[in-house]
C-alpha positions as CSV (number, residue, x, y, z in Angstrom):
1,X,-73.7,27.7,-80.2
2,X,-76.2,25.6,-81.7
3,X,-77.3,22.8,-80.0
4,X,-77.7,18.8,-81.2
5,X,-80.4,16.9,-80.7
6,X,-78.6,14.3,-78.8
7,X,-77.5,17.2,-76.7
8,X,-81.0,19.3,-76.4
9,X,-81.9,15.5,-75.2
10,X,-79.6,15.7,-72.2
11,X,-80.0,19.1,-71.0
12,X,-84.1,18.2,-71.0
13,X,-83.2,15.5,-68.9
14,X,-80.9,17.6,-66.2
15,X,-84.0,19.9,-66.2
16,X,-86.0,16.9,-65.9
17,X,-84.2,15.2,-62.9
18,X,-83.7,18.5,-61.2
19,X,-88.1,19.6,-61.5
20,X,-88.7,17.5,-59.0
21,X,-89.1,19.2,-55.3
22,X,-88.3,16.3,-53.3
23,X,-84.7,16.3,-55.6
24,X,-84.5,19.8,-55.1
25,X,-84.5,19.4,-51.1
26,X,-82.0,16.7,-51.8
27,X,-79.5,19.2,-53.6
28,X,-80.3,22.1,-51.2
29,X,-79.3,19.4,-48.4
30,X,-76.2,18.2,-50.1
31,X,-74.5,22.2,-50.6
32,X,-72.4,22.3,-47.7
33,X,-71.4,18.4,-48.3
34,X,-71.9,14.7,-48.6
35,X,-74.5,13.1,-46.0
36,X,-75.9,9.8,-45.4
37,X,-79.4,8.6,-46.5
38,X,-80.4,9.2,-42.3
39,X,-79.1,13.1,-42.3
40,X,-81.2,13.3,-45.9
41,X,-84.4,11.6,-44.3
42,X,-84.0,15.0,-41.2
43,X,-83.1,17.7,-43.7
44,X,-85.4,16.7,-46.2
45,X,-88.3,15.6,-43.9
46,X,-89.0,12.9,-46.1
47,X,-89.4,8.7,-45.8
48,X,-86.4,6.7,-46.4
49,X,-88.1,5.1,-49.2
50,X,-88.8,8.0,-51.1
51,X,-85.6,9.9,-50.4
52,X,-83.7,6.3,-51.7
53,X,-86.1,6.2,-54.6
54,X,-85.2,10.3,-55.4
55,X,-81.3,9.8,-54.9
56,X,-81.5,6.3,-57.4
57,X,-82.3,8.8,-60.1
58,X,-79.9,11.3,-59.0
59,X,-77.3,9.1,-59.4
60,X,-78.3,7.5,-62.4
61,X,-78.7,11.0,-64.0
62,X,-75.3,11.5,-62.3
63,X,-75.8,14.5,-61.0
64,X,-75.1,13.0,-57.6
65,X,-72.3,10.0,-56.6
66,X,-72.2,7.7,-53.8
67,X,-69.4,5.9,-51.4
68,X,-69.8,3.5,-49.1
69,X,-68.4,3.6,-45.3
70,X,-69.0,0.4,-43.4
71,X,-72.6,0.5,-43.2
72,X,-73.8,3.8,-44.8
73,X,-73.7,5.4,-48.5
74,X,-73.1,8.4,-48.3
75,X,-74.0,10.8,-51.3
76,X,-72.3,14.2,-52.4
77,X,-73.0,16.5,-55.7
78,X,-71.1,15.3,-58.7
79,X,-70.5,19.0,-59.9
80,X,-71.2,22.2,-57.1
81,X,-72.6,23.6,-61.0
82,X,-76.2,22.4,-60.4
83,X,-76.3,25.0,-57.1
84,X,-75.5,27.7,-60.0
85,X,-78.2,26.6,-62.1
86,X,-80.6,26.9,-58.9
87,X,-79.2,30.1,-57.9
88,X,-79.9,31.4,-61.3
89,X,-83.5,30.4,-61.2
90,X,-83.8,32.1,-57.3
91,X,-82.1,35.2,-59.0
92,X,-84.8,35.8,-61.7
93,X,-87.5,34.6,-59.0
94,X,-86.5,37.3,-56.6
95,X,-86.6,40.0,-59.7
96,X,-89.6,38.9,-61.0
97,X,-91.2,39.2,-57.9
98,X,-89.8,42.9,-57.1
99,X,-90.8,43.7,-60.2
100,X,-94.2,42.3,-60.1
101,X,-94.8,43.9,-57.1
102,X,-93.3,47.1,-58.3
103,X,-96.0,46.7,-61.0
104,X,-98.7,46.4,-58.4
105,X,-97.8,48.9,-56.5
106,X,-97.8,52.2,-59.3
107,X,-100.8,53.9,-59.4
């Protein structure tokens, strides 16, 4: 599959949205389901500011969505995909590293 430009142009900007660690506490907080801006403030150990200001571009990006309840948003993953994509990425970590160390270790 050959990719467009305008395409290659959105993928770089999933990658770019999800580079960031504070969005990548975010999503890790959001797999088992949607939570409120106060549950992401505990899980992600962050200020309210900045975890509003990180979930802003989320949703823009739409990789996240948001529904209000009375007085609270509360914000769930647009597509479970994006845990695959991290997965992925802890799946080559975790060989890399065995064979790195399996690299350090031969004599």
């Amino acid at each position: 599959m050959n990719y467009s430009e305008e395409l290659i142009d959105r993928i770089a900007e999933i990658f770019k949205v999800l580079s960031e660690p504070m969005r990548l506490k975010i999503l890790d907080s959001l797999r088992h389901g949607e939570k409120n801006v106060s549950e992401l403030i505990k899980l992600t150990g962050s200020q309210q500011a900045n975890v509003s200001k990180h979930l802003g571009i989320m949703k823009k990006a739409g990789v996240v969505t948001a529904r209000r309840k009375g007085l609270n948003i509360f914000y769930a993953l647009k597509e479970k995909r994006f845990f695959n994509i991290c997965d992925s990425v802890c799946e080559y970590l975790a060989k890399r590293h065995e064979e790195e160390d399996g690299l350090f270790t031969k004599e």
